[in-house]
C-alpha positions in Angstrom: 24.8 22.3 -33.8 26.9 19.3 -32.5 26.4 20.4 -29.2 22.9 20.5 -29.3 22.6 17.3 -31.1 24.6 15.3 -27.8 21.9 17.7 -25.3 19.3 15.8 -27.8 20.8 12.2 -27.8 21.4 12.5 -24.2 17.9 13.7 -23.1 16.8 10.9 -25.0 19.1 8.1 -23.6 18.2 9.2 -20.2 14.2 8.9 -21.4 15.2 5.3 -21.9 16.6 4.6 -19.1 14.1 6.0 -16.9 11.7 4.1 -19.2 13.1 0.9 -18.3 13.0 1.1 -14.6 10.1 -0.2 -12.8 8.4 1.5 -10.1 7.4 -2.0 -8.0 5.1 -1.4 -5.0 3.6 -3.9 -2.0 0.2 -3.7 -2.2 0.1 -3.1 1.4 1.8 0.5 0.8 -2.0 1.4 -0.3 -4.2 -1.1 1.7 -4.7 0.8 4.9 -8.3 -0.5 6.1 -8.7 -4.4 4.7 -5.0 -5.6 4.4 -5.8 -9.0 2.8 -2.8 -11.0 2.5 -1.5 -9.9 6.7 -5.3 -12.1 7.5 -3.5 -14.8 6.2 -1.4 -15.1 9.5 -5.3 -16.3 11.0 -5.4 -20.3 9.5 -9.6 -20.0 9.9 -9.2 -17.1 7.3 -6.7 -18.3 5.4 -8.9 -21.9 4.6 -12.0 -20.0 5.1 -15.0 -20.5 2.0 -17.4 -18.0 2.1 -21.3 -18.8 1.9 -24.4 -17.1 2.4 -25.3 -19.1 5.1 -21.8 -18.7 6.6 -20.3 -15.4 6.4 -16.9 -14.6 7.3 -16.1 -11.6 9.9 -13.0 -10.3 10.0 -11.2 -8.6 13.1 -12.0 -5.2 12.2 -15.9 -6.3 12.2 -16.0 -6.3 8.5 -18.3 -9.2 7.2 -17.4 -10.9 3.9 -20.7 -12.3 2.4 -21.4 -14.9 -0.6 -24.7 -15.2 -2.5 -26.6 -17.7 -3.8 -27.6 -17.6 -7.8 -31.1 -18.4 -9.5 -30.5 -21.9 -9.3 -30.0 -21.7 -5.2 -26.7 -22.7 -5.4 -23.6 -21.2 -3.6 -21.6 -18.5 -6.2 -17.7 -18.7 -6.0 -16.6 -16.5 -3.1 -14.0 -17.9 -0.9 -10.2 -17.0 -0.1 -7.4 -17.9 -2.8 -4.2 -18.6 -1.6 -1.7 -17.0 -4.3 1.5 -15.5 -2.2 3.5 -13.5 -4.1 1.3 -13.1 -7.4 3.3 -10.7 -9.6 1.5 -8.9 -12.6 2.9 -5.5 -14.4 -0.3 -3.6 -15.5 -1.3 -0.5 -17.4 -1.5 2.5 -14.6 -5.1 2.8 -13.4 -5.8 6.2 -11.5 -4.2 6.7 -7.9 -0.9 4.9 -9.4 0.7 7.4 -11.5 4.3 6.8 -11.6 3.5 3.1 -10.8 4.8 0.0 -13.1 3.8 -3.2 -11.3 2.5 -4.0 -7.8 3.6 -7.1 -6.1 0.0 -8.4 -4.1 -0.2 -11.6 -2.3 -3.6 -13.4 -1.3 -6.7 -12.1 -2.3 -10.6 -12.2 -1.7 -12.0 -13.9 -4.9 -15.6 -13.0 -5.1 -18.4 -13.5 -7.9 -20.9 -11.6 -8.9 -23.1 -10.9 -5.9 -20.4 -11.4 -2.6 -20.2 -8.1 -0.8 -18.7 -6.7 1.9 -20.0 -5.0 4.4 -17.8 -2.8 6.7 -17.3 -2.6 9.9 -17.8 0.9 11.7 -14.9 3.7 10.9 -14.8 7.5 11.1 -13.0 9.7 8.8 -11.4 12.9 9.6 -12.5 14.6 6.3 -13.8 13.5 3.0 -12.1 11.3 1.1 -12.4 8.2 -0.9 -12.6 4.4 -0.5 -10.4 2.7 -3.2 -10.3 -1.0 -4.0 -7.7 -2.8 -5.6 -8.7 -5.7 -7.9 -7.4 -8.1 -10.3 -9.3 -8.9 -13.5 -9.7 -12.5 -13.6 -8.0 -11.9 -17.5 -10.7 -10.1 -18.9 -10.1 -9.2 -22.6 -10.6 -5.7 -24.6 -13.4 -6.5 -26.3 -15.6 -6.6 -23.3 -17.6 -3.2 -23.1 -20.5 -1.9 -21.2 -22.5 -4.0 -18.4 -20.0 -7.2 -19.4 -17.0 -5.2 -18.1 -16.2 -6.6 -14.3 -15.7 -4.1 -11.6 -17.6 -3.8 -7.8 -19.9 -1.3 -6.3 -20.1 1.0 -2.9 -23.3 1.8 -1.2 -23.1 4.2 1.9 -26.5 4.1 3.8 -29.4 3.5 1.9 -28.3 5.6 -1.0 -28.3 3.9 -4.4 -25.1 2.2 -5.3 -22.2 3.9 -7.5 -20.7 1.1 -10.1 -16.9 1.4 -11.1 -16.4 -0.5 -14.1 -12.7 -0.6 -15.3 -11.5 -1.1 -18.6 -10.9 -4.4 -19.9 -7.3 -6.2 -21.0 -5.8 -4.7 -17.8 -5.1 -7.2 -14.6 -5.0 -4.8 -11.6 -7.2 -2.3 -11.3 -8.0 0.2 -8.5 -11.6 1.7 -8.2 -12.4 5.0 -6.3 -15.4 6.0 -4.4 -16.5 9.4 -3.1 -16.8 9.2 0.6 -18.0 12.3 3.0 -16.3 12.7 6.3 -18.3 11.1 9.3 -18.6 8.4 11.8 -20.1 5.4 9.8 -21.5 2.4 11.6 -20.9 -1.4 10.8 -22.8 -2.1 7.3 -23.5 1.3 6.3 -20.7 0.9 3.9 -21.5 -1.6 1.2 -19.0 -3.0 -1.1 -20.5 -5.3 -3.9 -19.0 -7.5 -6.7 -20.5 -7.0 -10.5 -20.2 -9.1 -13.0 -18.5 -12.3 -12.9 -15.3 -12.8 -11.2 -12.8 -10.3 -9.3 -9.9 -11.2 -7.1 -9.8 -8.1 -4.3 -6.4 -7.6 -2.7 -6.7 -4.6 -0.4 -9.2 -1.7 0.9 -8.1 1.7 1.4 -9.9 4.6 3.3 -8.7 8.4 3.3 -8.3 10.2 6.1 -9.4 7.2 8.2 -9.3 8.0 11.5 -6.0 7.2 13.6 -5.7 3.3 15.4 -8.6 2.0 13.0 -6.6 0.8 10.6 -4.1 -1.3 12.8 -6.4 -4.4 13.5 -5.9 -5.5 9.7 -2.2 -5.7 9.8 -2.4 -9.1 11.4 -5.3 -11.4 12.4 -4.7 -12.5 16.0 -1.4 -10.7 16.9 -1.4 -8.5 19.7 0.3 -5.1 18.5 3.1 -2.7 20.9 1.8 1.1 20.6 4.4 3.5 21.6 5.4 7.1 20.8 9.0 7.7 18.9 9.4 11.1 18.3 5.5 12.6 18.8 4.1 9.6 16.4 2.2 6.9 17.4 3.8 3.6 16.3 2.5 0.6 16.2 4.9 -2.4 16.6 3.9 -5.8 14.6 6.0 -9.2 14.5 8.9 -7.1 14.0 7.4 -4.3 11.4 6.8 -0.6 12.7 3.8 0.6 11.4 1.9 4.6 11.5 -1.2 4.7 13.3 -2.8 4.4 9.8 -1.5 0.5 9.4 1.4 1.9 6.9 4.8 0.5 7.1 7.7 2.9 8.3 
């Protein structure tokens, strides 16, 4: 009985531990297609305001896009300058095992700023998932006052991803079929109020797309170590998916 008792008390112990260790993540472990805070090395995006009238293209041919409200007048969609924002959040799905994600600058968009894509091809079906940050939402929002952002893929009616409230980084997740998609035939869209977007990811995105986010306006060294294509940038290997090795 004592001996089982100390299995018991040690499982337990050991429960705490691992309890009380944080799994912290960069969010550019996941971002593989729109690396936000790496555009920051290009100062036109990095002071860049977003308008209707002006839209802002980024070097993949992506095209960030504001919106104008009922009144005419200009909705909040510009870049926001916050390096090394930390927040700890509940797990959203795709980050099981995850505590806390460390994210740097991020597109902050109103209601009504898309982004349209610029051409890709996938090598099998997949999905697109956006991380986002709440704006400090609270859990008594339900329904069509819950923020979130939605995809459109050719002319097909847009699908909405909602997230719960009270949680401050969230990660939304689109179907995607495998296929060669030209620039603006993927549609992302903000809903409802406020979101702060800090990185795109695409599945099975097809190899060397994902490379021109890593920095805006550095030239990259592409070499083969070992049978992989690696991609040197300022210093930092990368995969030929934009991940850091």
């Amino acid at each position: 009985m004592k001996k089982i008792f100390l299995f018991a008390a040690a499982v337990v112990a050991a429960m705490t531990i691992n309890a009380q260790d944080k799994v912290v993540k960069v969010i550019t472990e996941y971002a593989n297609y729109i690396e936000f805070q790496a555009l920051m090395a290009n100062s036109d995006i990095a002071n860049a305001t977003i308008t209707s009238e002006a839209p802002l293209t980024l070097p993949n041919g992506s095209v960030l896009t504001g919106f104008k409200n009922s009144e005419g007048k200009e909705g909040d969609c510009k870049w926001n300058a916050k390096p090394d924002y930390n927040t700890t959040y509940f797990v959203a799905d795709g980050l099981e095992g995850v505590d806390s994600l460390t994210v740097g600058t991020q597109w902050r968009a109103a209601s009504g700023c898309t982004l349209k894509f610029g051409a890709f091809t996938t090598t099998a079906a997949g999905k697109v998932s956006v991380f986002y940050q709440l704006n400090g939402d609270d859990s008594s929002k339900t329904g069509e006052n819950v923020r979130g952002c939605s995809l459109q893929i050719y002319d097909n009616d847009p699908v909405e991803y909602r997230f719960a409230t009270g949680k401050n980084l969230c990660v939304a997740s689109f179907d995607l079929p495998a296929g060669s998609y030209d620039a603006g035939d993927v549609i992302l869209k903000v809903v409802k109020n406020t979101i702060n977007v800090s990185g795109i990811r695409i599945e099975n995105l097809k190899e060397g797309q994902a490379i021109d986010n890593i920095e805006a306006g550095e030239k990259a060294v592409k070499f083969f170590e070992n049978g992989q294509l690696i991609i040197l940038k300022n210093g930092v290997r990368y995969n030929a998916l934009g991940a850091k090795l």
